[in-house]
Biotite code that builds the C-alpha atoms (Angstrom):
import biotite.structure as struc

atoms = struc.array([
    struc.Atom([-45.620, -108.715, 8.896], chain_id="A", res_id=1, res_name="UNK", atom_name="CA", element="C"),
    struc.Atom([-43.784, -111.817, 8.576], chain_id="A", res_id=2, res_name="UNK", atom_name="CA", element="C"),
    struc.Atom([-40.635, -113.141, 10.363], chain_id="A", res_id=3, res_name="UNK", atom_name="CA", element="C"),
    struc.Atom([-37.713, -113.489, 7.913], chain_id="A", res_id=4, res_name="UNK", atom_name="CA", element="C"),
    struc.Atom([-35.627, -115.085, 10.609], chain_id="A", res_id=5, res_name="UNK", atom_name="CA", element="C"),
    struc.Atom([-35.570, -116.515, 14.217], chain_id="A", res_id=6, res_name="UNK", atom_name="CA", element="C"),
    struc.Atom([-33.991, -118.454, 16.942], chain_id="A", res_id=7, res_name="UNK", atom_name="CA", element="C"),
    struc.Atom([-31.916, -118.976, 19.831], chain_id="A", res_id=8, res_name="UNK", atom_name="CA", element="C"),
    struc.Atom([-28.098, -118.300, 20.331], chain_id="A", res_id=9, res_name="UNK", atom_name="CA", element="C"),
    struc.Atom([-26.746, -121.474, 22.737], chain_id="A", res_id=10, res_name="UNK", atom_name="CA", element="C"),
    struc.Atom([-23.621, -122.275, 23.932], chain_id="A", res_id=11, res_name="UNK", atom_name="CA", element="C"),
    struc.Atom([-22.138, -125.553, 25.446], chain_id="A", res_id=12, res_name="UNK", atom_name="CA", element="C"),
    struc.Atom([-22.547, -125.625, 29.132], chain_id="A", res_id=13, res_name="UNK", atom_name="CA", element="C"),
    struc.Atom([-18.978, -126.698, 29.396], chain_id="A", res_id=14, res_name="UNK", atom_name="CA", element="C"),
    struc.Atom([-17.675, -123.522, 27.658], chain_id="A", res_id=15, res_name="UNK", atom_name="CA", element="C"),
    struc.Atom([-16.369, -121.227, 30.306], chain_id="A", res_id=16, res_name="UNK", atom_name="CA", element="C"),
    struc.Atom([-17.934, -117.931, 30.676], chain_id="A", res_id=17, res_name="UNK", atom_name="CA", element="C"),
    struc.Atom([-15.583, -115.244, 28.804], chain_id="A", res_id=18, res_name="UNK", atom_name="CA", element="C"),
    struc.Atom([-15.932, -117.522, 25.566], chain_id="A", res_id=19, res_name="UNK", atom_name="CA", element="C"),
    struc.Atom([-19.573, -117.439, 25.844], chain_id="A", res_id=20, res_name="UNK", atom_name="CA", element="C"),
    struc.Atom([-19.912, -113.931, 25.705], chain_id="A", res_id=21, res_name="UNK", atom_name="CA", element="C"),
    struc.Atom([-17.193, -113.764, 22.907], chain_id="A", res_id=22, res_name="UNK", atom_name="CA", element="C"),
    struc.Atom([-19.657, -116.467, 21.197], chain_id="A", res_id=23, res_name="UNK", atom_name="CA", element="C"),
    struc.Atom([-22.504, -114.381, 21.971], chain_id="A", res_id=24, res_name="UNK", atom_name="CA", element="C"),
    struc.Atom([-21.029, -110.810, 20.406], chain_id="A", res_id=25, res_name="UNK", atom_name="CA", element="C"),
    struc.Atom([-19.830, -112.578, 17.087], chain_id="A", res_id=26, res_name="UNK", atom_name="CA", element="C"),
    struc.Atom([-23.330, -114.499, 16.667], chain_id="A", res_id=27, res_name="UNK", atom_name="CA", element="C"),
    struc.Atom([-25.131, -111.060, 16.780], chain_id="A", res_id=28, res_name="UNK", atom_name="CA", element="C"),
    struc.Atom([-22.574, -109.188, 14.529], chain_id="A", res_id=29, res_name="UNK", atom_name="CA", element="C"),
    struc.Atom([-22.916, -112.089, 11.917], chain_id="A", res_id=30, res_name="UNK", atom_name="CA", element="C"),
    struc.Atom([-26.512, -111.683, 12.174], chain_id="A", res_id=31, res_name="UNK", atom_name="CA", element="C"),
    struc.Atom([-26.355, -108.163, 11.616], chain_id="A", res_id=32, res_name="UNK", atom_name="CA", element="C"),
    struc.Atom([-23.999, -108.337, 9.027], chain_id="A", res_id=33, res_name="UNK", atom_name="CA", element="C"),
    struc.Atom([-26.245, -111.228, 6.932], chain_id="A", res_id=34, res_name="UNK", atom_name="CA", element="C"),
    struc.Atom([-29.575, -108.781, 7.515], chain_id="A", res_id=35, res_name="UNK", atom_name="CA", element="C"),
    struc.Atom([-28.781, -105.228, 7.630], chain_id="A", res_id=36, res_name="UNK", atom_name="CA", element="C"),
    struc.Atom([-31.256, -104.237, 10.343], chain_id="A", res_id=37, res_name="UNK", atom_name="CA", element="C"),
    struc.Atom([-31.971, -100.465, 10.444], chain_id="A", res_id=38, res_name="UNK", atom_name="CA", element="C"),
    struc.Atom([-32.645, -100.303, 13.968], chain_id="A", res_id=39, res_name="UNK", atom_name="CA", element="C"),
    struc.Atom([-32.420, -102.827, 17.069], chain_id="A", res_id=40, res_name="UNK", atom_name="CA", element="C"),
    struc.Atom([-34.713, -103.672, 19.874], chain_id="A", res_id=41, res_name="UNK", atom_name="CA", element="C"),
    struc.Atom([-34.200, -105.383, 22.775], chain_id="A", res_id=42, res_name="UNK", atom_name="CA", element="C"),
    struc.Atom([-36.449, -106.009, 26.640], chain_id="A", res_id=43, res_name="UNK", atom_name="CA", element="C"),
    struc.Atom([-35.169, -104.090, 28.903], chain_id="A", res_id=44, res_name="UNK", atom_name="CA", element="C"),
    struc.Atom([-34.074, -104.736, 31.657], chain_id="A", res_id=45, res_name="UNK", atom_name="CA", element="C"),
    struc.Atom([-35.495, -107.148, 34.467], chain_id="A", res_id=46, res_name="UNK", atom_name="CA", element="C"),
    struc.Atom([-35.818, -107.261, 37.796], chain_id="A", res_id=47, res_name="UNK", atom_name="CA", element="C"),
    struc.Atom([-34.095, -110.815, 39.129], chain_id="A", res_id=48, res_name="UNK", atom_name="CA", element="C"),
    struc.Atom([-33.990, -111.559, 42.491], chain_id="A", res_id=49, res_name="UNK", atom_name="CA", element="C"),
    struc.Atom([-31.290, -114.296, 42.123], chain_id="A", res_id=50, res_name="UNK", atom_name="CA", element="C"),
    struc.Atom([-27.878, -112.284, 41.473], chain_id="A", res_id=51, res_name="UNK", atom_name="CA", element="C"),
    struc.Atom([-25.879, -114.785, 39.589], chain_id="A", res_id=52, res_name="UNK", atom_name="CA", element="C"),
    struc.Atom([-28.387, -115.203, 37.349], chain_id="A", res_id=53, res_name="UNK", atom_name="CA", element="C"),
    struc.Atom([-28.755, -111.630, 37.030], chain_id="A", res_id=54, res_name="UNK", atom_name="CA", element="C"),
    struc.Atom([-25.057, -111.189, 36.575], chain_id="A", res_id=55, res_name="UNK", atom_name="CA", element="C"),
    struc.Atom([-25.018, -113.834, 34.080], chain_id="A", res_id=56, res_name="UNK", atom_name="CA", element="C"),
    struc.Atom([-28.048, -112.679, 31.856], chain_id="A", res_id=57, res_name="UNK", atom_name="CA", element="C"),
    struc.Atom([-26.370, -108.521, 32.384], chain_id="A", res_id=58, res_name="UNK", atom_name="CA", element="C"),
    struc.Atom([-23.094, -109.897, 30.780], chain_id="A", res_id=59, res_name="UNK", atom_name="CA", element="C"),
    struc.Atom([-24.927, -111.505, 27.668], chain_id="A", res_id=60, res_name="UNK", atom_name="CA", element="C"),
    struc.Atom([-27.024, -108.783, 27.422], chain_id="A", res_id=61, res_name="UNK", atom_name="CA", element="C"),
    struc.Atom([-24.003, -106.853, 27.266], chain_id="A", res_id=62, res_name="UNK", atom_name="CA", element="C"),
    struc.Atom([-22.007, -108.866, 24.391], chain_id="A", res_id=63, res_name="UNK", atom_name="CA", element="C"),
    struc.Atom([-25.389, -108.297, 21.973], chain_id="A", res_id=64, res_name="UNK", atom_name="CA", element="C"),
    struc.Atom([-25.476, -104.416, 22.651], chain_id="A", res_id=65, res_name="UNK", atom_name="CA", element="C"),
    struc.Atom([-21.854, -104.208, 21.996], chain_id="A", res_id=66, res_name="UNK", atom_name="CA", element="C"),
    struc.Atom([-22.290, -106.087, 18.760], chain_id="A", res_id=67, res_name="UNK", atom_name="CA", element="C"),
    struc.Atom([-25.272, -103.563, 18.075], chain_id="A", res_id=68, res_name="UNK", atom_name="CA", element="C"),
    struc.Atom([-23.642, -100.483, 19.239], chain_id="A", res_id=69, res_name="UNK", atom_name="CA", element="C"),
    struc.Atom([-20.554, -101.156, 17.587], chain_id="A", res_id=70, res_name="UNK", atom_name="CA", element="C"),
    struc.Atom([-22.281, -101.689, 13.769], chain_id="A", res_id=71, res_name="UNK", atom_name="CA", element="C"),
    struc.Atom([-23.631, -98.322, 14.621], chain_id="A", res_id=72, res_name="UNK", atom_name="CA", element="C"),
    struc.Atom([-27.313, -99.660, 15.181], chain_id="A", res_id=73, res_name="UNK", atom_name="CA", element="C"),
    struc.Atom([-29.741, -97.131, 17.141], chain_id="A", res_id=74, res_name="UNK", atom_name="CA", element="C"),
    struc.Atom([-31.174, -99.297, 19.924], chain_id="A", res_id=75, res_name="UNK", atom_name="CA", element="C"),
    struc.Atom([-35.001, -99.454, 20.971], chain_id="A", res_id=76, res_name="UNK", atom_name="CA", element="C"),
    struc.Atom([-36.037, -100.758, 24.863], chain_id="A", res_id=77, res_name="UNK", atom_name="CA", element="C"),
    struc.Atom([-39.134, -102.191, 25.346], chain_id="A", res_id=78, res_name="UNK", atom_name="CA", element="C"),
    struc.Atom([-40.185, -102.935, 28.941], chain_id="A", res_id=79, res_name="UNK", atom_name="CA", element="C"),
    struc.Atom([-41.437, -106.914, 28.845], chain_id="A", res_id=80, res_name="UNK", atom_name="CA", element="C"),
    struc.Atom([-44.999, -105.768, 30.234], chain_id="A", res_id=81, res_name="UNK", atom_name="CA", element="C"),
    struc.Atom([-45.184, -103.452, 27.004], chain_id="A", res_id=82, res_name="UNK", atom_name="CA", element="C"),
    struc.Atom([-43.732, -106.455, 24.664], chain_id="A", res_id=83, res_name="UNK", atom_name="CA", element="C"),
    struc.Atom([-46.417, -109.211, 26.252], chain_id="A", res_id=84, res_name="UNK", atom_name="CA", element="C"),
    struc.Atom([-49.112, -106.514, 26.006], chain_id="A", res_id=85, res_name="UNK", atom_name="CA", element="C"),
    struc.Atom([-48.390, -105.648, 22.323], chain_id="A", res_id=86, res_name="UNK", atom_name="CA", element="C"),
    struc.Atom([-48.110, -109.277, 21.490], chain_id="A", res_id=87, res_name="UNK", atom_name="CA", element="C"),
    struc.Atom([-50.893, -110.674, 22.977], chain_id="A", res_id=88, res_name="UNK", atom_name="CA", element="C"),
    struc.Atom([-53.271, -107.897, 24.623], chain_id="A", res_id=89, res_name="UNK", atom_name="CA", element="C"),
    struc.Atom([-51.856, -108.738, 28.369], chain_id="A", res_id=90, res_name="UNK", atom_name="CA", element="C"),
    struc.Atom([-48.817, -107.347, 29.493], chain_id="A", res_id=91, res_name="UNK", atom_name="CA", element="C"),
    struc.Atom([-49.043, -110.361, 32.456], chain_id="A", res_id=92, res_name="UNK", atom_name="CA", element="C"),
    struc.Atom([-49.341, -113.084, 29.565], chain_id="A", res_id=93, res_name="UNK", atom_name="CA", element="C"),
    struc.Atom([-47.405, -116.273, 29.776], chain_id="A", res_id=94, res_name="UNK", atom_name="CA", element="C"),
    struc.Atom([-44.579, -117.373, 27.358], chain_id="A", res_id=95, res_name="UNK", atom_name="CA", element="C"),
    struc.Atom([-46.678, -120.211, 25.697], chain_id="A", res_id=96, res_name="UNK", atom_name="CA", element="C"),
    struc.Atom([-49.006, -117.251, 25.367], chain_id="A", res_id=97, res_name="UNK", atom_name="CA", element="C"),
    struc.Atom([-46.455, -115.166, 23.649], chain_id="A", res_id=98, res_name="UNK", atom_name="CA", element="C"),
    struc.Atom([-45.221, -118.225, 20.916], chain_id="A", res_id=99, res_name="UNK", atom_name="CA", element="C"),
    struc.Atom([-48.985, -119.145, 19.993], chain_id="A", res_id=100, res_name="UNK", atom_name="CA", element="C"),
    struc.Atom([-49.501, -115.144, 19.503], chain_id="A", res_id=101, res_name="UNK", atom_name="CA", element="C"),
    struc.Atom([-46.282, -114.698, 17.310], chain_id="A", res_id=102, res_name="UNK", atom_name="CA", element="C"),
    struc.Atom([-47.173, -118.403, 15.235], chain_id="A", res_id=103, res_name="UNK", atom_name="CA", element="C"),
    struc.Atom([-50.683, -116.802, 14.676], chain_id="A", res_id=104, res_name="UNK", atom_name="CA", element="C"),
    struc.Atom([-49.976, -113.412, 13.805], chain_id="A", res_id=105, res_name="UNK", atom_name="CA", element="C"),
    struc.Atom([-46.663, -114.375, 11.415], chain_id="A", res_id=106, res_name="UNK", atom_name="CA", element="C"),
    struc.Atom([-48.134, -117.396, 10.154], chain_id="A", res_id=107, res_name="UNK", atom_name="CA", element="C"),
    struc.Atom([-45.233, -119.377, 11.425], chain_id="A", res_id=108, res_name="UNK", atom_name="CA", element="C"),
    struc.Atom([-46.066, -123.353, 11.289], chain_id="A", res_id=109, res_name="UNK", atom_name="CA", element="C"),
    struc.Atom([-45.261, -124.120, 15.008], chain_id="A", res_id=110, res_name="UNK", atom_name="CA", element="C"),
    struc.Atom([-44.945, -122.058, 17.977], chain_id="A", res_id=111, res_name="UNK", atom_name="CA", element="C"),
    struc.Atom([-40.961, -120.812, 18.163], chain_id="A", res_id=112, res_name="UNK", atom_name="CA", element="C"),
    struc.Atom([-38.921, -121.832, 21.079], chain_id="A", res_id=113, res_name="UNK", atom_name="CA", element="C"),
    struc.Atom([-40.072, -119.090, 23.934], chain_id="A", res_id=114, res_name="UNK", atom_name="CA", element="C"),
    struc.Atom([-37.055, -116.828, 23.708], chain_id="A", res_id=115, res_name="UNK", atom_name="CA", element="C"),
    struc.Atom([-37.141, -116.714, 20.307], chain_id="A", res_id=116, res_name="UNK", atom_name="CA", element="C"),
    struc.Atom([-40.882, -115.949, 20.238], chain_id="A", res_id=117, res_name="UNK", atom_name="CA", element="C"),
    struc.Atom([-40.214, -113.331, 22.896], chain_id="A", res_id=118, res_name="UNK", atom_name="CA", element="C"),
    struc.Atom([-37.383, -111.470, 20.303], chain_id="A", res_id=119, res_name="UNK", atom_name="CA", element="C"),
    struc.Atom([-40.080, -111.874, 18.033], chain_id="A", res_id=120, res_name="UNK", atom_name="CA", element="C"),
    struc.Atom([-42.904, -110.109, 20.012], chain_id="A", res_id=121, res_name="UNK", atom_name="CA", element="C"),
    struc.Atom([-39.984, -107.196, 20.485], chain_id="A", res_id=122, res_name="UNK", atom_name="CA", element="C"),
    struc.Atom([-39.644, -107.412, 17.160], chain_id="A", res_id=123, res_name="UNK", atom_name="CA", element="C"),
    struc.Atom([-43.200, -106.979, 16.548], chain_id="A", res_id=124, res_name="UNK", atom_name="CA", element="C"),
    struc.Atom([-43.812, -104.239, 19.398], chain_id="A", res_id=125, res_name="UNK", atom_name="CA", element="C"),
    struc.Atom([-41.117, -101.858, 17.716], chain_id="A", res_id=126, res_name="UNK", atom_name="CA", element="C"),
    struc.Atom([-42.474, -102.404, 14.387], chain_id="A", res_id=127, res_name="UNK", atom_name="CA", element="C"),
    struc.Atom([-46.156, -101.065, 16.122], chain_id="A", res_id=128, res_name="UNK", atom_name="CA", element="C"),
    struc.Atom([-44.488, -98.403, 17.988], chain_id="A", res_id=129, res_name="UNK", atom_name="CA", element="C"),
    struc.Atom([-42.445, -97.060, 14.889], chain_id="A", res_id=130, res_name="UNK", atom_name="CA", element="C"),
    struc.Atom([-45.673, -96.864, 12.281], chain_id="A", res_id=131, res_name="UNK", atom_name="CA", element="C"),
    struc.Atom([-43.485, -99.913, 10.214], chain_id="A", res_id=132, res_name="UNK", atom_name="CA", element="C"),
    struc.Atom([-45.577, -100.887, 7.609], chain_id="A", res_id=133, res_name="UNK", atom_name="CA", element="C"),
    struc.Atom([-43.633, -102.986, 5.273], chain_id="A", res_id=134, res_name="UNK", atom_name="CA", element="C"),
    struc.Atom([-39.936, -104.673, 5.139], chain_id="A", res_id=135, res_name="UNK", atom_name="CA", element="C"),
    struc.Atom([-38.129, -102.442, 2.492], chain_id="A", res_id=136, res_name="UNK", atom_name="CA", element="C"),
    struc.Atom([-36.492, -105.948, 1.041], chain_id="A", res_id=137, res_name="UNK", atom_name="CA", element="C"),
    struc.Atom([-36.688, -109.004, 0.361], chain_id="A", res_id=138, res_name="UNK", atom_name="CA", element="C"),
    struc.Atom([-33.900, -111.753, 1.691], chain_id="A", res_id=139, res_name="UNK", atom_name="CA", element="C"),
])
């Protein structure tokens, strides 16, 4: 296995909420447009006990499963126990945990920001749950 791509979609903190979320749904349909995933798999959902943040994280969650939905991607939940568990062999692991365990076992060169290292760890937990073996292509 090996990580053809990672990282973080950011937005300026000044940039009001709707715009984000815009932001947000064309980032993901680029990306799926520049890779042609089969599939998509995403956390599922978590338990916050702050409700704006909640809110906040439900509507960007949201604008990415639109994006995924709409290019007519099947989409895989993993809970984050199960994604911590498959990337580092304890579902209660930490995310500093999670980046060292995705550098070591993608042979990245530094650990990946910790959100990106936890899309990663999805990444790798579908590939493990679907039997994939082997990227059909090279980009």
């Amino acid at each position: 296995m090996r990580a053809l791509a990672f990282g973080e979609i950011r937005n300026a903190a000044q940039i009001v909420t709707s715009r984000c979320l815009v932001a947000i749904h064309q980032e993901v349909t680029d990306l799926v447009q520049a890779y042609q995933p089969d599939a998509a798999a995403v956390e599922g959902i978590i338990y916050l006990q702050n409700y704006q943040t909640a809110i906040t994280l439900g509507s960007a969650r949201g604008a990415a499963l639109l994006a995924l939905a709409a290019a007519g991607l099947p989409i895989y939940e993993y809970a984050p126990r199960r994604v911590k568990a498959a990337a580092t062999g304890r579902g209660g692991a930490q995310k500093a945990q999670v980046g060292f365990m995705m550098r070591a076992m993608l042979g990245l060169t530094e650990n990946p920001p910790a959100d990106a290292a936890d899309a990663l760890a999805i990444a790798l937990t579908h590939a493990q749950n679907t039997g994939v073996r082997a990227l059909p292509r090279e980009i």
